[in-house]
C-alpha positions as CSV (number, residue, x, y, z in Angstrom):
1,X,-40.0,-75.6,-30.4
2,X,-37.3,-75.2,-27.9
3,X,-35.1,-74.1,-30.8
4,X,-37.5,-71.6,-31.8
5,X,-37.8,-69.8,-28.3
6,X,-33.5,-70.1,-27.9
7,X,-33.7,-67.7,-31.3
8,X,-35.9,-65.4,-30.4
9,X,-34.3,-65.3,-26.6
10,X,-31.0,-65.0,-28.6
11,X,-32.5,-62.1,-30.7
12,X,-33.9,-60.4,-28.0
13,X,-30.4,-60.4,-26.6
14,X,-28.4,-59.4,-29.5
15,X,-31.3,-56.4,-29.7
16,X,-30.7,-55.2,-26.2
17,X,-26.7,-55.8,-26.6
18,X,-27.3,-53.4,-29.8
19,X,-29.4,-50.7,-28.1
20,X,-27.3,-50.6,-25.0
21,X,-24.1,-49.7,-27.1
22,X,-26.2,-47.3,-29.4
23,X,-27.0,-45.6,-25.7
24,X,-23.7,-45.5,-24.9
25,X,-22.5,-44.2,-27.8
26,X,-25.4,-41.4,-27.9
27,X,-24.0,-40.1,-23.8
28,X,-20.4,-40.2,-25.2
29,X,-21.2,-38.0,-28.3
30,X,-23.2,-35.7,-25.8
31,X,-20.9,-35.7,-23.4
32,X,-18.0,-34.7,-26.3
33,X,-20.6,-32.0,-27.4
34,X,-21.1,-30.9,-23.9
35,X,-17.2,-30.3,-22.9
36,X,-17.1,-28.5,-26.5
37,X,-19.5,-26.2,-26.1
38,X,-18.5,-25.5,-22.8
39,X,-15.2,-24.8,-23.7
40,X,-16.4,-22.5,-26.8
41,X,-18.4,-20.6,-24.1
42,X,-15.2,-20.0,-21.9
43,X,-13.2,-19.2,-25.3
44,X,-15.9,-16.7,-26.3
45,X,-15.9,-15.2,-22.7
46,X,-12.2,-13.9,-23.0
47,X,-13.3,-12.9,-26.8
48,X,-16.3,-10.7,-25.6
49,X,-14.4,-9.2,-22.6
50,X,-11.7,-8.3,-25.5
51,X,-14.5,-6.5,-27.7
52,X,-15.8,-4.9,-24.2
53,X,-12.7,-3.3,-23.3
54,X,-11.7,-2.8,-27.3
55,X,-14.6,-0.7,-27.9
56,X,-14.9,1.1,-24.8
57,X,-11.4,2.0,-25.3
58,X,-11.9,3.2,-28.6
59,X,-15.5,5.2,-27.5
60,X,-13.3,7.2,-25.1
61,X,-10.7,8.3,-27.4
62,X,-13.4,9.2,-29.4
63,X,-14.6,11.6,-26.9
64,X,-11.2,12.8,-25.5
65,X,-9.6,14.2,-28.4
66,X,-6.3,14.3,-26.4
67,X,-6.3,10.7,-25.8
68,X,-5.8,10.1,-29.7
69,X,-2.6,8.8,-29.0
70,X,-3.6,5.0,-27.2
71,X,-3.5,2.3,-29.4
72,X,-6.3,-0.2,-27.8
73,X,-5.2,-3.2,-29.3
74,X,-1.8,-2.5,-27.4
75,X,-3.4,-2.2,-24.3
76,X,-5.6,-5.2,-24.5
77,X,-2.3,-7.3,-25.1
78,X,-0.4,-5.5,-22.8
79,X,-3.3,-6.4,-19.5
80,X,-3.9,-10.0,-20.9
81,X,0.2,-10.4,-20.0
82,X,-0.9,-9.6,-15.9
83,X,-2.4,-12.0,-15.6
84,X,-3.5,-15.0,-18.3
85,X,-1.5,-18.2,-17.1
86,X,-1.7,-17.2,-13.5
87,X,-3.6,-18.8,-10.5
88,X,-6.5,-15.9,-10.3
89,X,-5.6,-15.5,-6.6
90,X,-2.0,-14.8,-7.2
91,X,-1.6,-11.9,-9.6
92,X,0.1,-8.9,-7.1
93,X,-0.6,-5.8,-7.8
94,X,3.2,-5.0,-9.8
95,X,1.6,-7.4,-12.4
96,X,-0.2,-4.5,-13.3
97,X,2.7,-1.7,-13.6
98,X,3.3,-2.6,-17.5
99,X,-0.5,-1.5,-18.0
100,X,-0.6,1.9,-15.9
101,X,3.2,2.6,-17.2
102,X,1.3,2.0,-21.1
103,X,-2.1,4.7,-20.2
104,X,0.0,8.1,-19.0
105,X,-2.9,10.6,-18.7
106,X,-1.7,13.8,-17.2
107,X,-3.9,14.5,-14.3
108,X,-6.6,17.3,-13.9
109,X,-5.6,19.4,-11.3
110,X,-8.3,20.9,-9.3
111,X,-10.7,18.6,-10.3
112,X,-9.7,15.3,-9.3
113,X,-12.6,13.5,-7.0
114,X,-12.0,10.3,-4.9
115,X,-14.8,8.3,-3.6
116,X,-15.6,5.5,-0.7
117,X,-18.7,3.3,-0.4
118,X,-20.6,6.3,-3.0
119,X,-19.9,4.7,-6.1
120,X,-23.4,5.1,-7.8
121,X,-24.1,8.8,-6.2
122,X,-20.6,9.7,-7.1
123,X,-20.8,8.9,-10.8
124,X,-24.2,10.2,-11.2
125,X,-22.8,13.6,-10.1
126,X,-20.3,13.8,-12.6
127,X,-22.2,12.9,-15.1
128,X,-24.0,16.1,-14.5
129,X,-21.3,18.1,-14.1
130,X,-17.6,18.3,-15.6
131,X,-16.1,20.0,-12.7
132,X,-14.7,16.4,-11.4
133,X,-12.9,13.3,-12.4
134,X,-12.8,10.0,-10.6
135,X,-10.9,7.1,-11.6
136,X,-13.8,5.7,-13.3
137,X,-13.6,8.8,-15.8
138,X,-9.9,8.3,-16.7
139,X,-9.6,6.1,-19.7
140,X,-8.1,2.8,-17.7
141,X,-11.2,3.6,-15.2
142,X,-13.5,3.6,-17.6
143,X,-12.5,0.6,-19.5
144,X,-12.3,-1.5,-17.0
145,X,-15.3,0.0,-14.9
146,X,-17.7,-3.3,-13.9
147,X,-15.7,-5.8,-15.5
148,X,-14.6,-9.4,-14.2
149,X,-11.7,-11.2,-15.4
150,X,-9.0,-13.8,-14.3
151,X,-6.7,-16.4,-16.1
152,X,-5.9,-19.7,-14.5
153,X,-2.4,-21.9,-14.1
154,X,-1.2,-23.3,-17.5
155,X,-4.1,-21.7,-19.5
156,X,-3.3,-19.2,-22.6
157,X,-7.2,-17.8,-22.1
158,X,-9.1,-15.2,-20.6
159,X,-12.2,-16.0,-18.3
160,X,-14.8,-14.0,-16.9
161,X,-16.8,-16.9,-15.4
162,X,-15.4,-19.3,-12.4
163,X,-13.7,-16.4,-11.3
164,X,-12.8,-16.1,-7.3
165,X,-15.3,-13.7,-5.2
166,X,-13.2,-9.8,-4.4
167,X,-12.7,-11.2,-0.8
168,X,-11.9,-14.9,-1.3
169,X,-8.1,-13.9,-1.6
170,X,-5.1,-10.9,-1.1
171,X,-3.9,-11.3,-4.5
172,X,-7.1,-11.3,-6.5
173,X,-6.7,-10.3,-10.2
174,X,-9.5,-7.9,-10.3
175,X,-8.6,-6.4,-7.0
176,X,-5.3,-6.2,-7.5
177,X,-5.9,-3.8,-10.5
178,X,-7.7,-1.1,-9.0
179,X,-5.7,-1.2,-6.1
180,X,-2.8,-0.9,-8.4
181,X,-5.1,2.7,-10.5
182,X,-6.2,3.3,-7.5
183,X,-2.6,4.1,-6.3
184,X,-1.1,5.6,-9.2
185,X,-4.8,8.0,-9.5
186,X,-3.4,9.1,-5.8
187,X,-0.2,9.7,-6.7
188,X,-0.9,12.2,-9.7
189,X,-4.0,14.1,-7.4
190,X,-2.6,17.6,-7.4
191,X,-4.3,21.4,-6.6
192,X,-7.2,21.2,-4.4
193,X,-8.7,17.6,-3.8
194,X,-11.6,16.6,-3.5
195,X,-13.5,13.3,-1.6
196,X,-17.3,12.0,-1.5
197,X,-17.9,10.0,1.4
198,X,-20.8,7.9,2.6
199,X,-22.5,9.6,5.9
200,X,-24.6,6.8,6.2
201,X,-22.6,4.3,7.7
202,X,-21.0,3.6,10.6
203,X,-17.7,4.5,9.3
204,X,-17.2,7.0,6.9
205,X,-13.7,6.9,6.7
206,X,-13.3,3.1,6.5
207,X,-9.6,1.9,7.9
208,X,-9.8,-0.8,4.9
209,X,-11.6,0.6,2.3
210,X,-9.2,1.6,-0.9
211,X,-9.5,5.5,-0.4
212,X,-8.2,4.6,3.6
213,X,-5.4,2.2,3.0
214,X,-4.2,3.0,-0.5
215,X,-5.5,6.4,-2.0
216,X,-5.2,8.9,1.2
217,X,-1.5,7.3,1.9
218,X,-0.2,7.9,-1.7
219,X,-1.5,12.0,-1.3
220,X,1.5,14.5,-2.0
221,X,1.6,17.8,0.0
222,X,3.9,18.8,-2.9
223,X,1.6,18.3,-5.8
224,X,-1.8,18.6,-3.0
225,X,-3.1,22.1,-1.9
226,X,-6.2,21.0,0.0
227,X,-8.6,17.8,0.7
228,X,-11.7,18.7,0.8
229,X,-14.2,16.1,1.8
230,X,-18.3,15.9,1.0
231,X,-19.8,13.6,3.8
232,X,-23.1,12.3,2.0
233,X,-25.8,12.0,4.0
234,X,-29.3,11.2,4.3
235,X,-31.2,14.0,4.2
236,X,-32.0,14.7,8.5
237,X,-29.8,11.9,9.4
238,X,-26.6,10.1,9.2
239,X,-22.6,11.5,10.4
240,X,-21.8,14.6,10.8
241,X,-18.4,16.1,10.2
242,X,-17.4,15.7,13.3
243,X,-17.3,12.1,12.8
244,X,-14.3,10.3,15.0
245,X,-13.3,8.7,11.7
246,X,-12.9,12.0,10.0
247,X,-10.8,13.1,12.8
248,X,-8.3,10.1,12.0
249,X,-8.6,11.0,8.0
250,X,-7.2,14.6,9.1
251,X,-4.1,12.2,11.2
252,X,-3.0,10.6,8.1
253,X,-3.1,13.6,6.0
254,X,0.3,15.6,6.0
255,X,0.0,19.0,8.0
256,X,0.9,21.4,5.4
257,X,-2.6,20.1,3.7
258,X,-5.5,22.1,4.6
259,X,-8.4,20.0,5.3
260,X,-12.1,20.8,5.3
261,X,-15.7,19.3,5.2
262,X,-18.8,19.5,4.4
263,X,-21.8,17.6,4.8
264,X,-24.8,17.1,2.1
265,X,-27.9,15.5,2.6
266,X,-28.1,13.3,-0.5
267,X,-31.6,14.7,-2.0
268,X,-29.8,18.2,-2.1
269,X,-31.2,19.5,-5.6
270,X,-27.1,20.5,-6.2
271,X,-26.3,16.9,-5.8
């Protein structure tokens, strides 16, 4: 009898012995599947940002017959090397030059518009109406309009998850970019200028907003004729021209450009 109950207490043993390791072998093949697939998922996310600016690349040429020239695959290769293998927070804005040096557009003169804290009311303007160009309607604007990228330290991918927020560094990879267009857009702005600014807020003319510290100190009398600015507004309220932050945008302008603005209320039917 006593033999009997040592059996089954032995098989009950070798049972729970066997289910344990079948347990743990079940949480190390999920665990295996888990780091795959998550690793698939980051793969994929450098492969769809690829199609992304692939395709919007090719969709402008396709509406610019003058831009016929780019080859997109070329410029794809050419802004991975910026910044894939690089700490996201430590990709200056020089990483960059290779990129801008590869899409030469020749400006628009006359037309060009810059913009501050008006992105959406900006773009839905000159979607009505051809008379402007912001950097968003330049092909390296428009590819890269909305996107999110960054590589990390001894990595050969792309990511567009796990990426650091705009402000949590100086040398953010996505920032760095459009300060880098940003800059080269206001170096090529020539004729009579143009600048949509947001009434609304405290400061129209932001100290450390990109058209303040990069776009407005890159403007060159030689090329430049005029800046003129349109102080958006809501319609009975907001800034007015008169605006002490307009009156330091006219100090950091050079004197030979001649400076004016005017102020729309934002449900004008013209804009």
């Amino acid at each position: 009898m006593e033999n009997e109950r040592f059996t089954i207490k032995r098989r009950k043993t070798r049972c729970c012995l066997i289910m344990g390791l079948c347990a743990l072998i079940l949480l190390v093949i999920l665990a295996i599947s888990l780091w795959v697939a998550f690793s698939h998922k980051q793969y994929n996310s450098g492969d769809s940002l690829k199609e992304t600016i692939i395709s919007r690349c090719q969709t402008f040429i396709q509406n610019n017959r003058t831009s016929s020239a780019y080859d997109c695959q070329k410029i794809w290769t050419v802004f991975e090397q910026a910044f894939v293998g690089k700490d996201p927070c430590n990709v200056p804005t020089d990483a960059y030059d290779s990129l801008i040096n590869t899409i030469i557009q020749d400006p628009i003169c006359n037309k060009m518009l810059f913009w501050s804290k008006t992105k959406h009311i900006v773009h839905e303007f000159t979607e009505k109406r051809n008379c402007f160009q912001t950097l968003e309607d330049t092909l390296l604007g428009y590819i890269m309009d909305g996107l999110t990228w960054c590589g990390k330290e001894g990595s050969n991918e792309t990511f567009t998850t796990g990426c650091p927020s705009w402000n949590d560094c100086v040398n953010h990879t996505v920032k760095s970019f459009w300060n880098r267009a940003s800059a080269a857009f206001a170096e090529a702005a020539c004729g009579d200028v143009s600048a949509m600014l947001n009434g609304s807020i405290a400061t129209p003319f932001t100290p450390t907003s990109i058209f303040a510290s990069i776009e407005v100190k890159r403007f060159n009398a030689d090329k430049m004729r005029s800046l003129t600015v349109f102080l958006v507004t809501q319609e009975n309220d907001g800034k007015s021209c008169d605006d002490p932050s307009l009156k330091n945008l006219q100090k950091e302008l050079d004197p030979k450009l001649k400076y004016s603005c005017v102020s729309v209320a934002k449900s004008s039917p013209s804009h």
